[in-house]
N, C-alpha and C positions, 0 to 999 in steps of 0.2 A: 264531731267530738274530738277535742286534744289532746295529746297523748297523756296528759295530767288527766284528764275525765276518764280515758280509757283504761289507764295503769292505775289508778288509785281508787281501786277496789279490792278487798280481800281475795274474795275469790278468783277474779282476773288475776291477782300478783301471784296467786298459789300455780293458776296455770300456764303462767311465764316461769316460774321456779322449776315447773316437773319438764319444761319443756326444754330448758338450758343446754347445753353442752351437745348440739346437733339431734338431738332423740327427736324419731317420731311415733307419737302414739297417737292411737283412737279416740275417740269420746268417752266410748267405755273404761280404756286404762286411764284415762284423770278421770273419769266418776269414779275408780277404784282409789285413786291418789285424794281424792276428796270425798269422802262418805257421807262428811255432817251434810252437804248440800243432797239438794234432790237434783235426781237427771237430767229434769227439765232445767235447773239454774244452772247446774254447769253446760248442757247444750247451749243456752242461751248466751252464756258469756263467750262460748266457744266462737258463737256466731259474730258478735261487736269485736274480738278480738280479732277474727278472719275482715269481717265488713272495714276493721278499721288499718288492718295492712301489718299487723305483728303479729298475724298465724296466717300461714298459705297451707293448702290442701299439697303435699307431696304427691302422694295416691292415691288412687283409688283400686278397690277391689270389689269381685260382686261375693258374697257369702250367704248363702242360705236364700237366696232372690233378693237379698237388699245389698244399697250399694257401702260397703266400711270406707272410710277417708283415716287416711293418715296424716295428719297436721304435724308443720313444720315451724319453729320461732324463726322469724326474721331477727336478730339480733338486732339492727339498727333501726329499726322501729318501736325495740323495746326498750324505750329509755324518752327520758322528760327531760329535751335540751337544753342547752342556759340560756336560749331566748326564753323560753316560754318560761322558765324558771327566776329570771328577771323581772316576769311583771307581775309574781305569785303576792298576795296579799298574806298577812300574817296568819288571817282565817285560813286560807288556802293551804301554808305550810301544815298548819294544825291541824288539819285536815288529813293532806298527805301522810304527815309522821301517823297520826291514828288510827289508818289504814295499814303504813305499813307495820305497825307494832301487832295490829291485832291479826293478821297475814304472820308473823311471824309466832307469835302466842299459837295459832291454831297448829303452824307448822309443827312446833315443838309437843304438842302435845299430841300428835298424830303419830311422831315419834316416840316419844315417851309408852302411846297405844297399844305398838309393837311387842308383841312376845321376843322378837330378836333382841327389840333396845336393849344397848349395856351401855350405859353413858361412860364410866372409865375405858372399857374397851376401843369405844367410839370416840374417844377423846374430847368428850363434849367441852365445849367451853362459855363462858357466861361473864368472864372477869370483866370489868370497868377501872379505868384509871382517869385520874384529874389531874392532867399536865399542865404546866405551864409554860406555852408557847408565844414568842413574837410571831406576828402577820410571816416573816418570813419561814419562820421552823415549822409552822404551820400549813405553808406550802412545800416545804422541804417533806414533810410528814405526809401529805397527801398527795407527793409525787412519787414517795416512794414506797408507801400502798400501792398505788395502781402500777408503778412496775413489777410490785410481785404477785397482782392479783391478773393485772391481763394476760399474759403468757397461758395461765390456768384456763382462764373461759374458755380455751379452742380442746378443751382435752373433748374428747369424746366418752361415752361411756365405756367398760369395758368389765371382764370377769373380776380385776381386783382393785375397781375402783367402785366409791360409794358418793354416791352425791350428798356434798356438803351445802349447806345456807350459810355462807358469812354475810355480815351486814353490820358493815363499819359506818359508825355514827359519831360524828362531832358537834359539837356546837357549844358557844361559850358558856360556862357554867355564869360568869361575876363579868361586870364591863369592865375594861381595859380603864386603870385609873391611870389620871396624869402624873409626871412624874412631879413630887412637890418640889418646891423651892424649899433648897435649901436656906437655912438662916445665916446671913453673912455674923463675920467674928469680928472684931477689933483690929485684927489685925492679918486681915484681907485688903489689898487694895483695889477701888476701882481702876481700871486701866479703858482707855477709848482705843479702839483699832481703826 
């Protein structure tokens, strides 16, 4: 399976999400981080995700005569490289983005589930903007996201921190139109260089 078969799944993305920023949990804390699923689907995914090299077992412990495993996110595993993202077919993208939308819909509403949710308190956010970018501002844009977004991945958990889902999306709303020719005047000249 590659890393597109393996990551674009709802519920595998939900447990690449809880897994984020070094934490290691059990089976049972993401069966608690995912409820709608049953135990056997999240066991199951737990396993393609270990079988496929983007959760390793940290530890183990014996409790009660059974053995607990603490799984761990490989970070570099969790990701759909630009090889593979080079030969993605349109179906393919529209696939992925539908996957991760509806991974994020579930997220939010599991949030929202919460007796703690205070969306103003938690500074929720949702806003969308329609810029208008050259190919270049558009890497200038999405270089400097990720310099202020990687620094973050390494945080670990902690008493006053809360884990956040951002999930920056682009893509052109209208095609890039040619620039028109302008209409020459009377008294323009042509000049040969």
């Amino acid at each position: 399976m590659n890393s597109l078969e393996l990551l674009a799944h709802p519920i595998r993305l939900r447990i690449v999400h809880a897994m984020g920023g070094g934490r290691l949990l059990t089976t049972a804390q993401l069966c608690a981080r995912i409820p709608e699923a049953s135990k056997a689907t999240v066991y199951r995914h737990i396993d393609l995700l270990v079988g496929g090299g983007v959760l390793e077992v940290a530890e183990e412990r014996r409790v009660r005569g059974a053995v607990e495993r603490h799984y761990r996110l490989r970070q570099d595993r969790a990701v759909i490289g630009s090889e593979v993202v080079r030969t993605l077919t349109a179906e393919d993208h529209r696939q992925a983005f539908a996957t991760a939308m509806t991974a994020l819909l579930a997220e939010f509403a599991a949030y929202l589930d919460r007796d703690t949710a205070d969306p103003v308190a938690d500074r929720v956010g949702y806003r969308q903007h329609a810029l208008w970018l050259s190919p270049a501002e558009l890497e200038e844009l999405i270089s400097e996201l990720r310099a202020a977004i990687a620094p973050k991945l390494a945080n670990q958990p902690s008493p006053e921190r809360a884990q956040y889902l951002l999930s920056p999306i682009h893509f052109p709303l209208e095609a890039r139109q040619a620039e028109p020719e302008r209409p020459t005047t009377g008294t323009e000249q042509a000049t040969d260089t």
